[in-house]
N, CA, C and O atoms as CSV, one atom per row, in Angstrom:
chain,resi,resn,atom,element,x,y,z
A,1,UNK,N,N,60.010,-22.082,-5.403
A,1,UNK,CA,C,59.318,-20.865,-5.740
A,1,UNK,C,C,57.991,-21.162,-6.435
A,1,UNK,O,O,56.970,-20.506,-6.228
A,2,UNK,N,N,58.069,-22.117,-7.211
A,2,UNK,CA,C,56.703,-22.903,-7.933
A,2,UNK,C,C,55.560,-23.286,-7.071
A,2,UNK,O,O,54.394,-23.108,-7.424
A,3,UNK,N,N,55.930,-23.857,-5.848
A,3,UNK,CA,C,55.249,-24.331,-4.738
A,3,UNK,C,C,54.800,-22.990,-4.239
A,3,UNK,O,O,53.625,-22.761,-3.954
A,4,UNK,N,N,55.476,-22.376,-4.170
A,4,UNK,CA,C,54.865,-21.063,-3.015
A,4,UNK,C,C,53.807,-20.247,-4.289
A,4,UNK,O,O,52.788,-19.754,-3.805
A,5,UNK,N,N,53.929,-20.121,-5.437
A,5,UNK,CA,C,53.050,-19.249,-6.192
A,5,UNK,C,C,51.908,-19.931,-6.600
A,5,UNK,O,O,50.934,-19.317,-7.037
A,6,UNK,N,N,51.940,-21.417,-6.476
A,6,UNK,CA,C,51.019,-22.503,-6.734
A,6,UNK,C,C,49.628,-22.325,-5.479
A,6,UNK,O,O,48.433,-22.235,-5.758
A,7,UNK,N,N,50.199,-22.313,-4.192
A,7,UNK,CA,C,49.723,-22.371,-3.305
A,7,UNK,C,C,48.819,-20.985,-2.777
A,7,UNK,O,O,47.612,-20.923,-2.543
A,8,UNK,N,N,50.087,-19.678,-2.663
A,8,UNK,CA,C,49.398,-18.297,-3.137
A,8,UNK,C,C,48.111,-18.734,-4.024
A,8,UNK,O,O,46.998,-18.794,-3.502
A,9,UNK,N,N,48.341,-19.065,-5.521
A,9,UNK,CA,C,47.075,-18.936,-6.219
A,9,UNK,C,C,45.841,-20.083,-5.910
A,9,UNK,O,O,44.707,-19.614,-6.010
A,10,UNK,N,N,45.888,-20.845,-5.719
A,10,UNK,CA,C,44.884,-21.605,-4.238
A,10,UNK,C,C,44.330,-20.911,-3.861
A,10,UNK,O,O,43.235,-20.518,-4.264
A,11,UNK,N,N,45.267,-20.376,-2.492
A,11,UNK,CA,C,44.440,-19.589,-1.816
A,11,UNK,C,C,43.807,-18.477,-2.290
A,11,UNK,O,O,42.660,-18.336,-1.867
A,12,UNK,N,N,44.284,-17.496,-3.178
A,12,UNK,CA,C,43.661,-16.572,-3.830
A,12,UNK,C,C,42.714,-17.098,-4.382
A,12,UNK,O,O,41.700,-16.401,-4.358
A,13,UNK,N,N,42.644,-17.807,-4.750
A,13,UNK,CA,C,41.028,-18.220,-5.609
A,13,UNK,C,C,40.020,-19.128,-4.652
A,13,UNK,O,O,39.006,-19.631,-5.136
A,14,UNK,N,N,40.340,-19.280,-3.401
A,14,UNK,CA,C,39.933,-19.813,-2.640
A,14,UNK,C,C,39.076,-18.695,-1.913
A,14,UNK,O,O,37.880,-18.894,-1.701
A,15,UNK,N,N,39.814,-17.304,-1.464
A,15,UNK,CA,C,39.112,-16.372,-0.652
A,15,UNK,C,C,38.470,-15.753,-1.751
A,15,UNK,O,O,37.263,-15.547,-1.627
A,16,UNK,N,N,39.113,-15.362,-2.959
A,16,UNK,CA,C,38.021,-15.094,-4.308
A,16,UNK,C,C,36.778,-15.822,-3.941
A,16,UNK,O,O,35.875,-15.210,-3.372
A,17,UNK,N,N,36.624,-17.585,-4.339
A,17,UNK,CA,C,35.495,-18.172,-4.518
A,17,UNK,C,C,34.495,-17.641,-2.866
A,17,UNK,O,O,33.290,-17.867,-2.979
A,18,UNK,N,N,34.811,-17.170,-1.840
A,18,UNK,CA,C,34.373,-17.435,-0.445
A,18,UNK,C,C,33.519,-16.421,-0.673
A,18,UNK,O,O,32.304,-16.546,-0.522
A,19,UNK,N,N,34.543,-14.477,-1.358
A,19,UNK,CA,C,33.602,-13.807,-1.133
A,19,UNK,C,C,32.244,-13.695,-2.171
A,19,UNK,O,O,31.139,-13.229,-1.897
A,20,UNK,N,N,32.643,-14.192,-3.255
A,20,UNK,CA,C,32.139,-14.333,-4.516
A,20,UNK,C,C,30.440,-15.040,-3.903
A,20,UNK,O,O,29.258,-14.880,-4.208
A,21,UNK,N,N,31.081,-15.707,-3.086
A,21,UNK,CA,C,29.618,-16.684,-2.489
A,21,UNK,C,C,28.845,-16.143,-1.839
A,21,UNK,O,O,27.625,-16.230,-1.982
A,22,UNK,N,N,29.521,-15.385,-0.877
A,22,UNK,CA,C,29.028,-14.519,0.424
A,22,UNK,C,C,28.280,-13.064,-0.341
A,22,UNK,O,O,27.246,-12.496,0.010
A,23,UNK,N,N,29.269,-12.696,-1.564
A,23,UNK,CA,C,28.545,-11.634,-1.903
A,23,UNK,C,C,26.936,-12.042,-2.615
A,23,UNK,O,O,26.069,-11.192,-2.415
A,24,UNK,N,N,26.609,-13.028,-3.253
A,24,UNK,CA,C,25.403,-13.833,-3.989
A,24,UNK,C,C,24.747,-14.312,-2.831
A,24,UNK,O,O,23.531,-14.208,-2.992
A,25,UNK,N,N,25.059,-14.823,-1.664
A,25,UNK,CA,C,24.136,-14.853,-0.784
A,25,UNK,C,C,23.251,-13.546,-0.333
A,25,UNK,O,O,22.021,-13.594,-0.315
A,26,UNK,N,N,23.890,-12.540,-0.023
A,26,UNK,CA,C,23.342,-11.429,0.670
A,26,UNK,C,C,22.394,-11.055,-0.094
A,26,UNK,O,O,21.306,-10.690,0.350
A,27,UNK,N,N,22.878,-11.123,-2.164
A,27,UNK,CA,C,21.588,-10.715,-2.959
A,27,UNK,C,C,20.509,-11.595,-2.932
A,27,UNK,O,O,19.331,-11.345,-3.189
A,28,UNK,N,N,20.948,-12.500,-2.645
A,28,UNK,CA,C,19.777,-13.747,-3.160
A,28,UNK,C,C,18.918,-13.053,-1.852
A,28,UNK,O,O,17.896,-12.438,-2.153
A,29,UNK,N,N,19.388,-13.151,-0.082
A,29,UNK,CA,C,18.426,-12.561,0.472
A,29,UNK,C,C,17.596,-11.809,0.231
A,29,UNK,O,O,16.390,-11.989,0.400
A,30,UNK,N,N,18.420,-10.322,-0.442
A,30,UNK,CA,C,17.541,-8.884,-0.600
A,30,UNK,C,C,16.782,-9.012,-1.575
A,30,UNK,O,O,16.079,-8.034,-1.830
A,31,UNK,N,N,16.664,-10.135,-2.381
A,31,UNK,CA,C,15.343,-10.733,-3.598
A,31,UNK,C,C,14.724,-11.094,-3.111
A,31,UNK,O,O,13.607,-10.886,-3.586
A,32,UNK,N,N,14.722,-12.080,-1.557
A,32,UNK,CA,C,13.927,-12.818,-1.448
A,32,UNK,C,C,13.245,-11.884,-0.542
A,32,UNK,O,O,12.077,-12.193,-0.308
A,33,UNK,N,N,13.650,-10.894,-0.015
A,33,UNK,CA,C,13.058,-10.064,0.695
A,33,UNK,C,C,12.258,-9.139,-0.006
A,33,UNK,O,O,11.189,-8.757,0.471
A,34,UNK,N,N,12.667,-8.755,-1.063
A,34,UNK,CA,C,11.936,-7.854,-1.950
A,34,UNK,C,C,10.838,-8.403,-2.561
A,34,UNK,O,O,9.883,-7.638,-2.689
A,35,UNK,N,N,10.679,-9.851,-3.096
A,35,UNK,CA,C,10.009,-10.381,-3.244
A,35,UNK,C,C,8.660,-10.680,-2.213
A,35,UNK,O,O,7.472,-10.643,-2.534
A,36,UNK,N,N,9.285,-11.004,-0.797
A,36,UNK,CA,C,8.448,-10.930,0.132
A,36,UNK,C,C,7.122,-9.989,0.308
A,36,UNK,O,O,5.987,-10.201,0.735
A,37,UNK,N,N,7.852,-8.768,-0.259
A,37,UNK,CA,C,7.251,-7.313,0.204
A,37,UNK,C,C,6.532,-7.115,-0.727
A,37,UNK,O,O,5.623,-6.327,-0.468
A,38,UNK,N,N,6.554,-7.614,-2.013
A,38,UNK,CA,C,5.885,-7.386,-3.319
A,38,UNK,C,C,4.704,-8.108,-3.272
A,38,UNK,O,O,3.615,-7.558,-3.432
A,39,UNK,N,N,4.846,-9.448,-3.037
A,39,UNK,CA,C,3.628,-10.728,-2.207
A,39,UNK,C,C,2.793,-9.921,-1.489
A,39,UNK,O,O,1.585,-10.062,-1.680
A,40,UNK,N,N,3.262,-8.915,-0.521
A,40,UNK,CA,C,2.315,-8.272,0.420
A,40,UNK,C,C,1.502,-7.451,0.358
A,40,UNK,O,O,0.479,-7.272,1.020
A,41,UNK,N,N,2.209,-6.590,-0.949
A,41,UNK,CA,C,1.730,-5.414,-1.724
A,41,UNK,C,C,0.536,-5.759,-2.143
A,41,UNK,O,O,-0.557,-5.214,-1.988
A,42,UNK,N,N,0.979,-7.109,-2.911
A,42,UNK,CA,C,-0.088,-7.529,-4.109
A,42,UNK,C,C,-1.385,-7.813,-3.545
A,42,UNK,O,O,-2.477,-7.402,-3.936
A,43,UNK,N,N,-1.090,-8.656,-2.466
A,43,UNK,CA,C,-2.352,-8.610,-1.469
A,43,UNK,C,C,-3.115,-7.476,-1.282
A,43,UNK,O,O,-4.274,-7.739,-1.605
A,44,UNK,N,N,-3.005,-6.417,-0.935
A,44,UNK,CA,C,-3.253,-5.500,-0.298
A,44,UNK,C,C,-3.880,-4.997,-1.611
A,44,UNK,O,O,-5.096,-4.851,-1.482
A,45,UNK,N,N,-3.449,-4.709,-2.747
A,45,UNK,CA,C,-3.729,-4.125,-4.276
A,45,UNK,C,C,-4.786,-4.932,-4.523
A,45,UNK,O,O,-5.730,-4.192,-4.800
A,46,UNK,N,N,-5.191,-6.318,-4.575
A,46,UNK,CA,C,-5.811,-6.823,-5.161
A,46,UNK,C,C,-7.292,-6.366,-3.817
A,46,UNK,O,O,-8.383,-5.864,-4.087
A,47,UNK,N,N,-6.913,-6.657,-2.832
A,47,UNK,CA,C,-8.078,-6.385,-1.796
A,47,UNK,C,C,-8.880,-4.932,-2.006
A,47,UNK,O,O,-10.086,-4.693,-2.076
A,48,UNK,N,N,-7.832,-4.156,-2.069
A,48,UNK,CA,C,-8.554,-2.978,-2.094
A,48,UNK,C,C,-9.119,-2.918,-3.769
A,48,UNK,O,O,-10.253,-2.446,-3.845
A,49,UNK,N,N,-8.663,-3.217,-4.753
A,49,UNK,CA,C,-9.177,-3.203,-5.942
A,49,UNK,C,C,-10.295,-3.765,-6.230
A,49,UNK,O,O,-11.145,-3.405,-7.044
A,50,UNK,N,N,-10.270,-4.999,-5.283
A,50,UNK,CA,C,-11.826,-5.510,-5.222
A,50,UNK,C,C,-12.743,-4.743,-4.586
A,50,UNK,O,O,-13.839,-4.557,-5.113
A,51,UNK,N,N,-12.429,-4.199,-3.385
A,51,UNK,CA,C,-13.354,-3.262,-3.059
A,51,UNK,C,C,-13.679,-1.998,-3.229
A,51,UNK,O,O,-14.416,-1.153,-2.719
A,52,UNK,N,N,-12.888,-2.111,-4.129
A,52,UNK,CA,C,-13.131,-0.395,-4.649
A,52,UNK,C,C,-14.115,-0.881,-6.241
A,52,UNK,O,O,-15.007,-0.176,-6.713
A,53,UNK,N,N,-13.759,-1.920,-6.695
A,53,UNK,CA,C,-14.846,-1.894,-7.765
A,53,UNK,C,C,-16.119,-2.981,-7.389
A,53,UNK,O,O,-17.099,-3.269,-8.075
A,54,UNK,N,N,-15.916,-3.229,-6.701
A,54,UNK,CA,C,-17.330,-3.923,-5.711
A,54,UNK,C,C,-18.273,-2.653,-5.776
A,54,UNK,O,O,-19.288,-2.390,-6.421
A,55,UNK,N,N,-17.485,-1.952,-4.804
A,55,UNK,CA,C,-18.509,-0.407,-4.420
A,55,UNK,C,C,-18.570,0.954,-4.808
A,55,UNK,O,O,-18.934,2.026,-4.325
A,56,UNK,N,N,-17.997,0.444,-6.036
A,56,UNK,CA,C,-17.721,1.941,-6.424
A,56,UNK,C,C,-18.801,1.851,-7.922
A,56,UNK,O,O,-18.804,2.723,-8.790
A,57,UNK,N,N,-19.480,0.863,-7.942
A,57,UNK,CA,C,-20.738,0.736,-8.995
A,57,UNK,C,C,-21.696,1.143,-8.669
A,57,UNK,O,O,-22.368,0.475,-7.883
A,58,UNK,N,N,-22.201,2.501,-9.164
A,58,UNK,CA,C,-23.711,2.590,-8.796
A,58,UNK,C,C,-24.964,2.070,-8.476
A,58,UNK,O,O,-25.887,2.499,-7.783
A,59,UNK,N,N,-24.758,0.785,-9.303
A,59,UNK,CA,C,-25.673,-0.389,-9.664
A,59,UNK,C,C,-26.050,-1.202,-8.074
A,59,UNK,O,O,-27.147,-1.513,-7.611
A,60,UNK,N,N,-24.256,-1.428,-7.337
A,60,UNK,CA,C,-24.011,-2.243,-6.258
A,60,UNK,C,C,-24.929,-0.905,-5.056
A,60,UNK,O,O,-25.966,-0.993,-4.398
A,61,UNK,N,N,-24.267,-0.162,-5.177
A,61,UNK,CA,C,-24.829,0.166,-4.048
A,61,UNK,C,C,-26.662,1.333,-4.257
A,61,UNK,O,O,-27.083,2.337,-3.684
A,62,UNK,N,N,-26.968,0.822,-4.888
A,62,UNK,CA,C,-28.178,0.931,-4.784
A,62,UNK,C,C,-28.837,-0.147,-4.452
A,62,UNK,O,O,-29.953,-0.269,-3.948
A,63,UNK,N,N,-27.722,-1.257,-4.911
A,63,UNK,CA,C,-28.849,-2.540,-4.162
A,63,UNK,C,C,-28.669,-3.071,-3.403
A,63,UNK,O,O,-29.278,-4.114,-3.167
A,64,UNK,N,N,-27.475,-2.449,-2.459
A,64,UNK,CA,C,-27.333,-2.287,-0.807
A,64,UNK,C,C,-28.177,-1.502,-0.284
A,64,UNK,O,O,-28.505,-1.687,0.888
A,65,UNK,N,N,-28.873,-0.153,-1.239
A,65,UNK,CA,C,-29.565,0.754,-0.071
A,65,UNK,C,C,-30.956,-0.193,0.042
A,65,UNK,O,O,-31.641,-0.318,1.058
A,66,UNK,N,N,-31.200,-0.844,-1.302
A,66,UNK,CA,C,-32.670,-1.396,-1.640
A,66,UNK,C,C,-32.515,-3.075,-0.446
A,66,UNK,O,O,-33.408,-3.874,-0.166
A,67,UNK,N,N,-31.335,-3.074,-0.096
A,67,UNK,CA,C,-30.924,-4.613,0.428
A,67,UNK,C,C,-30.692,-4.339,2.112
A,67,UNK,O,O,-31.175,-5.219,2.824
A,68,UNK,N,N,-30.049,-3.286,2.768
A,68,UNK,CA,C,-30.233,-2.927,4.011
A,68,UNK,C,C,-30.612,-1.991,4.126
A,68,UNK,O,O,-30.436,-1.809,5.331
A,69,UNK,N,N,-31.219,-0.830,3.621
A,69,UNK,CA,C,-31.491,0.130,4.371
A,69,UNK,C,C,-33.304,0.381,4.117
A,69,UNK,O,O,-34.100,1.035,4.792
A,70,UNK,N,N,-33.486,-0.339,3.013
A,70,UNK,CA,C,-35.003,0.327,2.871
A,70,UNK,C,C,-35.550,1.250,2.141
A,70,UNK,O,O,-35.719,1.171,0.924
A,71,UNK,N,N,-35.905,2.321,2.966
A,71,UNK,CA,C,-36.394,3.978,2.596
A,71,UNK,C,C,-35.942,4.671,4.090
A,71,UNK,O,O,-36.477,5.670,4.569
A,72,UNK,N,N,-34.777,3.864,4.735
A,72,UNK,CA,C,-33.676,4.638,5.627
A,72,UNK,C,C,-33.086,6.076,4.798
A,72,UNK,O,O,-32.886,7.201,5.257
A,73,UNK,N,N,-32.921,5.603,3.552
A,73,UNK,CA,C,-31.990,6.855,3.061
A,73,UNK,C,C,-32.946,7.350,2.120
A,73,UNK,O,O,-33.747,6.906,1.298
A,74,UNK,N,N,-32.370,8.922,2.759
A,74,UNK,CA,C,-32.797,10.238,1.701
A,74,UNK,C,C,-32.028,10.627,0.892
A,74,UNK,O,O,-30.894,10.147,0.862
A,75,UNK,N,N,-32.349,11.426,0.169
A,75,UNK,CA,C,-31.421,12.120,-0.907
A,75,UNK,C,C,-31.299,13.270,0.343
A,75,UNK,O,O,-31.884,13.385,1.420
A,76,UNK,N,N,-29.988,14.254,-0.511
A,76,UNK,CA,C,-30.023,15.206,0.146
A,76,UNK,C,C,-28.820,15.977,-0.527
A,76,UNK,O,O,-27.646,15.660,-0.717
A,77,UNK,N,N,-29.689,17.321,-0.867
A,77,UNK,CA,C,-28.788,18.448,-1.614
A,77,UNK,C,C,-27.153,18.648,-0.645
A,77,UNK,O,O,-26.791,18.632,0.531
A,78,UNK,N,N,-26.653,18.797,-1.769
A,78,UNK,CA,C,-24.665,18.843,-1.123
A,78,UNK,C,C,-24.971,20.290,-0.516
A,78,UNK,O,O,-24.705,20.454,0.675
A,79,UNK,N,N,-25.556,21.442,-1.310
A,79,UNK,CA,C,-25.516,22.629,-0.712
A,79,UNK,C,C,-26.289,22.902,0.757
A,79,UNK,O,O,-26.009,23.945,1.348
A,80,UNK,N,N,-27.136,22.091,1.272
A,80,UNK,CA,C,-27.528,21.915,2.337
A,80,UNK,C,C,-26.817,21.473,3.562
A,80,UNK,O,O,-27.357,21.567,4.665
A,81,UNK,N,N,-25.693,21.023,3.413
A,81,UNK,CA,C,-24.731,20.358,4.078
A,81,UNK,C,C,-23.660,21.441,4.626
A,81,UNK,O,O,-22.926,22.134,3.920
A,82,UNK,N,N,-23.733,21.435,6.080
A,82,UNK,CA,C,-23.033,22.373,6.593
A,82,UNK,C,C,-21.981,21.831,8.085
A,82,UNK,O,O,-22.298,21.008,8.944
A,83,UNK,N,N,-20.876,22.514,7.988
A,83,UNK,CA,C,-19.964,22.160,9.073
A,83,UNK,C,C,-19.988,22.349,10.606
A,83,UNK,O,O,-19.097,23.120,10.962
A,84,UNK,N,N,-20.703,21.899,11.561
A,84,UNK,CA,C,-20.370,22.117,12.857
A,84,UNK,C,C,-19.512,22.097,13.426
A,84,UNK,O,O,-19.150,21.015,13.889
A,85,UNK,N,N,-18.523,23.653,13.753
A,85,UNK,CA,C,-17.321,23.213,14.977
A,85,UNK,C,C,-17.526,23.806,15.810
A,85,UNK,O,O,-18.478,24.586,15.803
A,86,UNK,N,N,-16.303,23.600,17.378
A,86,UNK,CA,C,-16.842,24.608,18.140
A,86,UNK,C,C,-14.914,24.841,18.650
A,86,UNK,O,O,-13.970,24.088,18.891
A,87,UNK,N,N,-15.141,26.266,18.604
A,87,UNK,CA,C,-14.094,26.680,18.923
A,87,UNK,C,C,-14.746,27.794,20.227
A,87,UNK,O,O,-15.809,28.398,20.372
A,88,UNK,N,N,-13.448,27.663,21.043
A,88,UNK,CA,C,-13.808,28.197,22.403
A,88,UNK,C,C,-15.220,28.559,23.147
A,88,UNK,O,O,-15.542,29.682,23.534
A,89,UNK,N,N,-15.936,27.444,23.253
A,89,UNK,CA,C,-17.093,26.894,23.468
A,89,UNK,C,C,-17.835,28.025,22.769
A,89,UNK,O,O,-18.564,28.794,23.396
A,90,UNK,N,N,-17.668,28.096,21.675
A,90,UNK,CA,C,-18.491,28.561,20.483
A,90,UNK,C,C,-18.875,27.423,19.815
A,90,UNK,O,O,-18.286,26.343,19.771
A,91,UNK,N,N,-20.169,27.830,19.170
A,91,UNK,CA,C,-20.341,26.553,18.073
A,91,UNK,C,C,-20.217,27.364,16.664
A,91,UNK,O,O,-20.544,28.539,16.492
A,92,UNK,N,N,-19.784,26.657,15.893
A,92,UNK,CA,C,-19.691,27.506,14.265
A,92,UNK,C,C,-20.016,26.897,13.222
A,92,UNK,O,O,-19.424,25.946,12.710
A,93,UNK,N,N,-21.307,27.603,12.740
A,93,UNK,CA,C,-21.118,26.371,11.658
A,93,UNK,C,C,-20.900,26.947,10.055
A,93,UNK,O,O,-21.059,28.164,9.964
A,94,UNK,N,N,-20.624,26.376,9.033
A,94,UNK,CA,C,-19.859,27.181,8.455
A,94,UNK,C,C,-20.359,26.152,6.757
A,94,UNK,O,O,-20.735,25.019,7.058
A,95,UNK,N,N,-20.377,26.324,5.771
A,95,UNK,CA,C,-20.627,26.062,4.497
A,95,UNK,C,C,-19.594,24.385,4.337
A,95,UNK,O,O,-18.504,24.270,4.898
A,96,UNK,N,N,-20.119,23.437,3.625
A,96,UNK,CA,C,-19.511,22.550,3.470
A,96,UNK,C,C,-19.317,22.653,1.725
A,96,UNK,O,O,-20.147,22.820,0.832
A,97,UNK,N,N,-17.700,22.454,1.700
A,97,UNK,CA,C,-16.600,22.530,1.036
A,97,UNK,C,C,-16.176,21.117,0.043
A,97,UNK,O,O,-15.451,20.196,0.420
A,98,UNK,N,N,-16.929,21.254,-1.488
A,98,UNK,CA,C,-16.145,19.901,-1.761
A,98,UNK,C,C,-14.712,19.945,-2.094
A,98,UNK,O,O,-13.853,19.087,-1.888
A,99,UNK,N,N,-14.606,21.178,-2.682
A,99,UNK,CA,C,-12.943,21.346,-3.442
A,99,UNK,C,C,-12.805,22.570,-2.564
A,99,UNK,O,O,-13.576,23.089,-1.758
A,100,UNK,N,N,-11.156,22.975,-3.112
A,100,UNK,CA,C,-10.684,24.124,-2.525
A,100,UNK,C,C,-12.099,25.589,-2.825
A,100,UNK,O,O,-11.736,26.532,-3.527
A,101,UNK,N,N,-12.864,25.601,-2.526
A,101,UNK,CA,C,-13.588,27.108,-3.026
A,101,UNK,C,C,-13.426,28.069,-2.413
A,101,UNK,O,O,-13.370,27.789,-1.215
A,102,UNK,N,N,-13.299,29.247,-2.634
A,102,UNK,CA,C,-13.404,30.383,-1.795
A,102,UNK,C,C,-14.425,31.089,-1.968
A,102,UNK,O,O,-14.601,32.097,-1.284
């Protein structure tokens, strides 16, 4: 009877240790996967962060207009700025909208 409860507990701690393993594998994947995705993120965060404060300085892009364009660019009043559509070969043009206004 010693033999048989000896052996039982073996094996019980045997399929214990198996799933115990199997279950730490699957996490270790979904870290390494999560991790993966975070790597990708970060990329993407850091790219656009650079280019958003690259060009989002007044300073920079005035000395892009002074660096490619010349005296290409005008100023030009926002209220002057108007929408061309054309609905059923109508053309319409209609007030340009920065925020919701009515």
């Amino acid at each position: 009877m010693k033999k048989i409860s000896v052996i039982c507990l073996i094996l019980s701690l045997v399929l214990l240790t198996a799933y115990i393993k199997n279950s730490t594998k699957r996490i270790d994947d979904e870290i390494f996967l999560t991790k993966e995705n975070i790597r990708g993120f970060k990329k993407d965060y850091e790219k656009v962060k650079l280019e958003h404060d690259y060009l989002s300085s007044a300073e920079k892009l005035l000395e892009f207009q002074v660096m490619y364009f010349d005296d290409e660019l005008v100023k030009k009043d926002i209220k002057n700025i108007k929408i061309i559509s054309e609905s059923m070969n109508n053309l319409m043009i209609e007030q340009f909208k920065l925020t919701d206004e009515r």
